[in-house]
C-alpha positions as CSV (number, residue, x, y, z in Angstrom):
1,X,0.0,0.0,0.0
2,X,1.6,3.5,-0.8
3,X,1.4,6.6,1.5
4,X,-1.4,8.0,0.2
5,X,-3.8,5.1,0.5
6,X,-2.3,4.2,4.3
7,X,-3.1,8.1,4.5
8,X,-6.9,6.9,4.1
9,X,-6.5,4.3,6.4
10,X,-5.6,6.0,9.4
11,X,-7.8,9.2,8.5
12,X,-11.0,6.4,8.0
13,X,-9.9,4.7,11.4
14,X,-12.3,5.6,14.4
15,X,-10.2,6.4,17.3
16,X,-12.6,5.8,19.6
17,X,-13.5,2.7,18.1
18,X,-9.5,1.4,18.0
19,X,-9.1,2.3,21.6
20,X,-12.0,0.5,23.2
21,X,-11.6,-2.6,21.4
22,X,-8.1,-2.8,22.3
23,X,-6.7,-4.7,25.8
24,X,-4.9,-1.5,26.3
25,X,-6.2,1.7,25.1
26,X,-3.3,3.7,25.6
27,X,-0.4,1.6,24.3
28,X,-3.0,1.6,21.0
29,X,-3.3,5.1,21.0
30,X,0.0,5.9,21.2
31,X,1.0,3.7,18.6
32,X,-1.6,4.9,16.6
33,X,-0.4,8.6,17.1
34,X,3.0,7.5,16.2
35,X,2.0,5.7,12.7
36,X,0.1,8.8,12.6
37,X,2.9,11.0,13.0
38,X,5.2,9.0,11.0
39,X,2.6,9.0,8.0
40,X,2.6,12.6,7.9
41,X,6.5,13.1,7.7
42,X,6.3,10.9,4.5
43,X,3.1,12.3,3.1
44,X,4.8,15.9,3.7
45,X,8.2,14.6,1.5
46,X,5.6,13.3,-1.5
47,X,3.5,16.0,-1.2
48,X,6.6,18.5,-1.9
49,X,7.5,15.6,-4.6
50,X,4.9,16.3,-6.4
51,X,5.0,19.9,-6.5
52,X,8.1,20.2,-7.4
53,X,7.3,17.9,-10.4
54,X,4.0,20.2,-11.0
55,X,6.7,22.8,-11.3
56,X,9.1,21.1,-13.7
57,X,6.4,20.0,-16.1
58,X,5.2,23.6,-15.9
59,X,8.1,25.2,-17.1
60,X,8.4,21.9,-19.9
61,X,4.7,23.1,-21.0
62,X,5.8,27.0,-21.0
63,X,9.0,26.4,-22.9
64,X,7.5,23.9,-25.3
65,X,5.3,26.4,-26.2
66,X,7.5,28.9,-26.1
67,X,9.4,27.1,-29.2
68,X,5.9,26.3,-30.9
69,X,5.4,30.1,-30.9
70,X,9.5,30.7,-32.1
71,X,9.2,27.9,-35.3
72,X,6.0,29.5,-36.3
73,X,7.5,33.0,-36.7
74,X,10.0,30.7,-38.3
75,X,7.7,29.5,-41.1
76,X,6.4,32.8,-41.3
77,X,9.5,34.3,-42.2
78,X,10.3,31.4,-44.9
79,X,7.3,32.1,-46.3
80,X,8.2,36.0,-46.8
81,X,11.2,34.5,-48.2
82,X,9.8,32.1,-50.8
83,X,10.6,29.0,-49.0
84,X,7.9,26.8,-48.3
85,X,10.1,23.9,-47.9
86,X,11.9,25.8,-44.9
87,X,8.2,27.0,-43.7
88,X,7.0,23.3,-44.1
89,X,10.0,22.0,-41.9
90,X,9.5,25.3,-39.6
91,X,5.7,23.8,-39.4
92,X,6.4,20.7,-38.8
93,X,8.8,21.3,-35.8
94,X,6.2,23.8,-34.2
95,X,3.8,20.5,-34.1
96,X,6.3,18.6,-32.8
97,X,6.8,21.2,-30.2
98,X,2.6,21.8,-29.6
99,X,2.4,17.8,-29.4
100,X,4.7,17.9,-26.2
101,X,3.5,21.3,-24.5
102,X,-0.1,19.9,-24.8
103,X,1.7,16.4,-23.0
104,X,3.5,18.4,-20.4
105,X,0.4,20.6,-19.6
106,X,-1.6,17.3,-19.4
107,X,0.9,15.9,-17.2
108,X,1.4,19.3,-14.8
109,X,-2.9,19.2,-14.5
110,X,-2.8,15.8,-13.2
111,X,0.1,16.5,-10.9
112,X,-1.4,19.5,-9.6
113,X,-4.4,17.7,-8.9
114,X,-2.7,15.2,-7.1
115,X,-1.0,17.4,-5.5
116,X,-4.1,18.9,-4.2
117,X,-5.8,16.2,-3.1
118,X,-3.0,14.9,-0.7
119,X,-2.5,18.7,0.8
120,X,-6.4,17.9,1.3
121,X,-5.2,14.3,3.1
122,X,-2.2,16.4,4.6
123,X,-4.6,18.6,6.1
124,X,-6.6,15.6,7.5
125,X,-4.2,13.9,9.2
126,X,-2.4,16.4,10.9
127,X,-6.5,16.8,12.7
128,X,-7.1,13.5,13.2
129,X,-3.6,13.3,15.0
130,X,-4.7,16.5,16.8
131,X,-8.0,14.5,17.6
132,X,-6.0,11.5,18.6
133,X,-3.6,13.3,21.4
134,X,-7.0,14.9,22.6
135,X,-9.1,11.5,23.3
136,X,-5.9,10.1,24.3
137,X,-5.4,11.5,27.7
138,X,-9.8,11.0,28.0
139,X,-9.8,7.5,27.1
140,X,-6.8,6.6,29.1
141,X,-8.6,8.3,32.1
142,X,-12.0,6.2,31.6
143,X,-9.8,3.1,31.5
144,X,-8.0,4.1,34.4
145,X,-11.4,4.5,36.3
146,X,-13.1,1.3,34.6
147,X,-9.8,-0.7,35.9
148,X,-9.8,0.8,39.7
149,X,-13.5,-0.1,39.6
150,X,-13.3,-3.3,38.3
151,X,-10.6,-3.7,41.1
152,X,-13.0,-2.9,43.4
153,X,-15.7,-4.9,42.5
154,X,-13.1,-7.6,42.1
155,X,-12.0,-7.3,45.8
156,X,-15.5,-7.0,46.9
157,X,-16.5,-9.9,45.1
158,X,-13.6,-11.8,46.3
159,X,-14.7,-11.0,50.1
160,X,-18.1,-12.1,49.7
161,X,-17.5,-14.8,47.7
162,X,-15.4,-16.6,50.1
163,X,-15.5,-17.5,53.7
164,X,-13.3,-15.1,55.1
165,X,-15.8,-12.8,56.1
166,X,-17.8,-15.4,57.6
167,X,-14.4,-16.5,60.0
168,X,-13.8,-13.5,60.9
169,X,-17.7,-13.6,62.2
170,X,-17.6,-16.6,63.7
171,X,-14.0,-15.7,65.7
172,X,-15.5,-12.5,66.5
173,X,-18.3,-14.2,68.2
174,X,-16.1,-17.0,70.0
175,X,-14.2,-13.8,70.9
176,X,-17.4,-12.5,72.7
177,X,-18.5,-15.3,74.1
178,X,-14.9,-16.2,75.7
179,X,-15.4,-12.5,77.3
180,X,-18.7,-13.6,78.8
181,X,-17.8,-16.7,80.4
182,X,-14.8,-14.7,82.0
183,X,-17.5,-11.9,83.2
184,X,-19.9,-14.9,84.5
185,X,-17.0,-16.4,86.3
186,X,-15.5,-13.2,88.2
187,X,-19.4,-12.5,88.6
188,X,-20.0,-15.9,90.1
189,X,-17.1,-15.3,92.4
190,X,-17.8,-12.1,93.7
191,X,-21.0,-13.9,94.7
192,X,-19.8,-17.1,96.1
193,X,-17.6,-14.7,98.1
194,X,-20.4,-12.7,99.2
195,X,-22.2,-15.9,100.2
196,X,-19.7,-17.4,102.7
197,X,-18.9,-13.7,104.3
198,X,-22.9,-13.6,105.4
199,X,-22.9,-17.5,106.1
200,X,-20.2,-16.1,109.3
201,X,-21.7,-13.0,109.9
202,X,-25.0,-15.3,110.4
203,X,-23.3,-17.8,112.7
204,X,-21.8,-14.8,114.7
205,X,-25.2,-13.4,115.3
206,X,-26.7,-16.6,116.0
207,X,-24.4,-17.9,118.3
208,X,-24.8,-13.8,120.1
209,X,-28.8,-15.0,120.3
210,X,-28.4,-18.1,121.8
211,X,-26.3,-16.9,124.3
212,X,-28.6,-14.1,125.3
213,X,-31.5,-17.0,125.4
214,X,-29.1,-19.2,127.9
215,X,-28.6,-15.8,130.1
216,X,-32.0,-15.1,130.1
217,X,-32.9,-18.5,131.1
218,X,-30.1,-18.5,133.9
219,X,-31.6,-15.4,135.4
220,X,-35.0,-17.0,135.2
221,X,-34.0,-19.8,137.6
222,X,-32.0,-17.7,139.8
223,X,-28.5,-19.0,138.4
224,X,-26.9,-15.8,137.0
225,X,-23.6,-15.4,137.3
């Protein structure tokens, strides 16, 4: 394929489109901005090519003419003179010399035409690589953001698809119950403690009744001390 039609490749190629099919967007877009790039030194070279032939042929055209018009003062003079043979030859080299103006003029048209149409390509490409460096740093954001989300979702999906979660639950809760037991136990003390320290306190006060009840009794029966 020559430059020009890999010129209408890349200025037919969606950008958008390239990127988002791609596994990496950016590496594709930068690459594409450098085949870009690199397409639009070469077009510039043929593009001045071409001109520069327009401009040769141009001149061919101009002095072939230029000589058409010279050998047909030529004939005319022959003709003052009497000579038709040296008017005939004069003739005959002025066609010779309008044959090739009207091939160089043909030539420099179709140059210049082609010359036209890849300025138009020219034009086109140095925009769409304008485009391209503008969507770049956009699409490489929204892949950016599409891959932290995914990432996300990935780690989110990973948690609840797993038991994890449900070990840390269940250690959480043995955790909790380990702290109860331990609460119930010091509780159970405290009140064990509390049990036996009345159970004395009782005897002392019942042991201070029934002596009361024996001195009462004494005094009763006139034993007293």
């Amino acid at each position: 394929m020559g430059i020009f039609g890999r010129m209408k490749t890349l200025l037919k190629a969606n950008v958008n489109d390239l990127a988002s099919k791609a596994e990496d967007p950016e590496r594709v877009m930068t690459q594409l901005i450098r085949d870009m790039e690199e397409q639009l030194g070469e077009a510039k070279i043929q593009v001045r090519d071409t001109i520069t032939d327009q401009k040769k042929l141009e001149k061919q055209f101009e002095s072939a003419r230029k000589q058409a018009a010279e050998w047909e003062r030529k004939a005319m003079v022959a003709v003052e003179a009497g000579r038709d043979d040296l008017a005939r030859e004069a003739l005959s080299r002025k066609q010779e010399q309008d044959e090739l103006a009207a091939e160089f003029q043909e030539n420099a048209e179709r140059q210049k035409a082609a010359a036209a149409e890849l300025r138009d390509a020219l034009r086109g490409l140095a925009s769409k690589i304008e485009e391209a460096k503008r969507k770049k740093g956009v699409l490489v954001a929204k892949q950016r953001k599409i891959e932290t989300q995914n990432a996300i979702s990935g780690t989110s999906g990973a948690v609840n698809s797993t038991s994890a979660f449900d070990s840390f639950e269940r250690s959480a809760a043995k955790i909790e119950h380990m702290e109860a037991e331990v609460e119930a136990s010091a509780d159970l003390s405290d009140t064990l403690r509390d049990s036996e320290l009345e159970q004395k306190f009782g005897k002392i006060e019942d042991d201070h009744g029934a002596d009361d009840a024996l001195a009462e009794l004494k005094r009763k029966m006139g034993k007293s001390d």
